[in-house]
C-alpha positions in Angstrom: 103.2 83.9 28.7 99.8 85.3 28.3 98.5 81.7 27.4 99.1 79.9 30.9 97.4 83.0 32.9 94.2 82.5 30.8 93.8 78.7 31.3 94.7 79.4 35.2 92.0 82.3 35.3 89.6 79.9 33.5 90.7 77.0 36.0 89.9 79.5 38.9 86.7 80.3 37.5 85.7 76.6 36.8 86.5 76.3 40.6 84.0 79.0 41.5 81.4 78.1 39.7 79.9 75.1 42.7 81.1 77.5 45.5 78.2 80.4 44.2 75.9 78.6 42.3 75.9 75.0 42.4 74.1 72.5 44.4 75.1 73.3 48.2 76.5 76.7 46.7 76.4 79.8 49.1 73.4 81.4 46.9 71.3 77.9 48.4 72.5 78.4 51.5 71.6 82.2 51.5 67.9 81.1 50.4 67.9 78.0 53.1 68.6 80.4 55.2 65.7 82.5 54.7 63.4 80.2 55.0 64.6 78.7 58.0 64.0 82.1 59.5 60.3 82.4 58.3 59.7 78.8 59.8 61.0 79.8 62.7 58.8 83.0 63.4 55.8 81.0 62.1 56.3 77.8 64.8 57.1 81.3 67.7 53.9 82.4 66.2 52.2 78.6 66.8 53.8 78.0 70.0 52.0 81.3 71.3 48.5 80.4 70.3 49.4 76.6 71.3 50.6 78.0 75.0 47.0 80.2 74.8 44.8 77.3 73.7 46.6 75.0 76.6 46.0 77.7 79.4 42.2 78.1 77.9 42.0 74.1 78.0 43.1 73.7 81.7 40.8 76.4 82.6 37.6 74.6 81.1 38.6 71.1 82.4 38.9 73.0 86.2 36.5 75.3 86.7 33.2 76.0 86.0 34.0 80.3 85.7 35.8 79.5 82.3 32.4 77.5 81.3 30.4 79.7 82.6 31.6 83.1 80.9 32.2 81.5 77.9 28.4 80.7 77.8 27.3 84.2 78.8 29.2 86.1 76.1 28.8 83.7 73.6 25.7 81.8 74.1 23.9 84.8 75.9 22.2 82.2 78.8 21.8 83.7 82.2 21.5 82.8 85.5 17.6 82.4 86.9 16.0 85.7 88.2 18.4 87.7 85.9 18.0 90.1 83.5 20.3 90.3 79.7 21.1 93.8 78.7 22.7 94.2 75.2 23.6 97.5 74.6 24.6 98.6 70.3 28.4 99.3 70.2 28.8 102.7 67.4 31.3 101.8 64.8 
């Protein structure tokens, strides 16, 4: 009697064994998982700077304010009959 329960327990455990671990197993799908949630916060993450970089694009290509503040911060230029002031910032 104590024969035929082994072999089932061993058949039940041989049944297992794909279900956790093997290929297509729920420890793959746990870890497919994962990473299908860190690609997802990573392409939020891109679709933000994307929407950013679009609205900055639009703004060059229709205005000259966009231009022009970008070269008085970055480049320094000013207007004729101006003066530049730069003032140290205390870290």
């Amino acid at each position: 009697m104590r024969w035929p329960v082994l072999i089932l327990a061993l058949l039940v455990l041989a049944l297992q064994y794909p279900l956790w671990v093997g290929k297509g197993g729920w420890l793959r799908v746990w870890d497919v998982e994962k990473q299908l949630t860190a690609q997802k916060d990573a392409n939020r993450k891109l679709e933000q700077r994307n929407t950013g970089l679009e609205a900055e694009v639009r703004d060059l290509k229709t205005g000259y304010e966009a231009v022009e503040e970008r070269a008085r911060f970055e480049l320094g230029l000013t207007k004729p009959d101006e003066i530049f002031v730069q003032t140290p910032q205390q870290k």
